[in-house]
N, C-alpha and C positions, 0 to 999 in steps of 0.2 A: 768491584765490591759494592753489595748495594748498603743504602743509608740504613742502619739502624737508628729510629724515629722511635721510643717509650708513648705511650699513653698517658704517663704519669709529665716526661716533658713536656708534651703540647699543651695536655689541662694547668700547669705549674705557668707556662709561658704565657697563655688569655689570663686566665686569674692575676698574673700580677704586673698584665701589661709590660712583657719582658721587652727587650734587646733584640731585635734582629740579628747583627752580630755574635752578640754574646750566647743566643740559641745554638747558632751554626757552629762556634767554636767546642758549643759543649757536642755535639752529635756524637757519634761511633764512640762511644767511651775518650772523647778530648782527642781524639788522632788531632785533628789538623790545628788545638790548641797548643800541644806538644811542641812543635816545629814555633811556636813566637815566644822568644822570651819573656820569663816575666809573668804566662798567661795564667798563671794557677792565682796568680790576686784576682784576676777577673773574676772568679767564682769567691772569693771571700768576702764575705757581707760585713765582717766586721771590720771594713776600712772606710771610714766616714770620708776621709780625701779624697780617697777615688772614687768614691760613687759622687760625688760634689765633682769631683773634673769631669767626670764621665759625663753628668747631666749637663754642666756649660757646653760640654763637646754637641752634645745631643742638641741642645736649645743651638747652637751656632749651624747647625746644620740644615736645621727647621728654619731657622733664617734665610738660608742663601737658599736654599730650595724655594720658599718662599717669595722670596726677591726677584728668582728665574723664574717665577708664573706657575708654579706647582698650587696644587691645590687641595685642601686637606678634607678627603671626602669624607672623615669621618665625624667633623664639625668637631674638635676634642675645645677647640678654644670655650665654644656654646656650650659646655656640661658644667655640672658638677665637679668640683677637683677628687674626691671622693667617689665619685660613680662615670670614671668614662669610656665605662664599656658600649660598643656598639651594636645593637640587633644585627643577626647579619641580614635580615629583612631590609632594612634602613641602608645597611651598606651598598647593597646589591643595586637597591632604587639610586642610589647617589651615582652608582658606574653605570645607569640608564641614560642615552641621549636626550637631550633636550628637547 
């Protein structure tokens, strides 16, 4: 079955600097969100809690990745907390060899 992918989710997901996960759980109309208990908080915005664990989970993650020698090509530390979208000009040069 192939992925049904909206136009309206990929622009909604740049624009507000979504989830990776939380993209992939929304695809095909929630199929493989279905299947984890629980999942339908993930899309409710109005839970202050969980979007504050969600972000610690995220920030802990960016850590150990970190810690393991990863490297954040899209420099998010060096912006604006308000503006940190990346050109994909910029990006493309950062996955250029050295």
């Amino acid at each position: 079955m192939p992925t049904l992918i909206r136009v309206s989710e990929v622009g909604e997901f740049i624009r507000f600097q979504g989830c990776e996960r939380r993209f992939k759980l929304g695809l095909n109309n929630r199929r493989i969100a279905r299947a984890v208990p629980f999942s339908e908080r993930l899309f409710n915005t109005l839970d202050p809690v969980l979007q504050e664990v969600g972000r610690e989970a995220e920030d802990g993650w960016e850590t150990s990745l970190r810690d393991h020698g990863l490297r954040d090509l899209s420099r998010s530390d060096q912006r604006e907390p308000g503006n940190r979208a990346v050109p994909w000009a910029e990006f493309r040069a950062a996955l250029e060899p050295s």
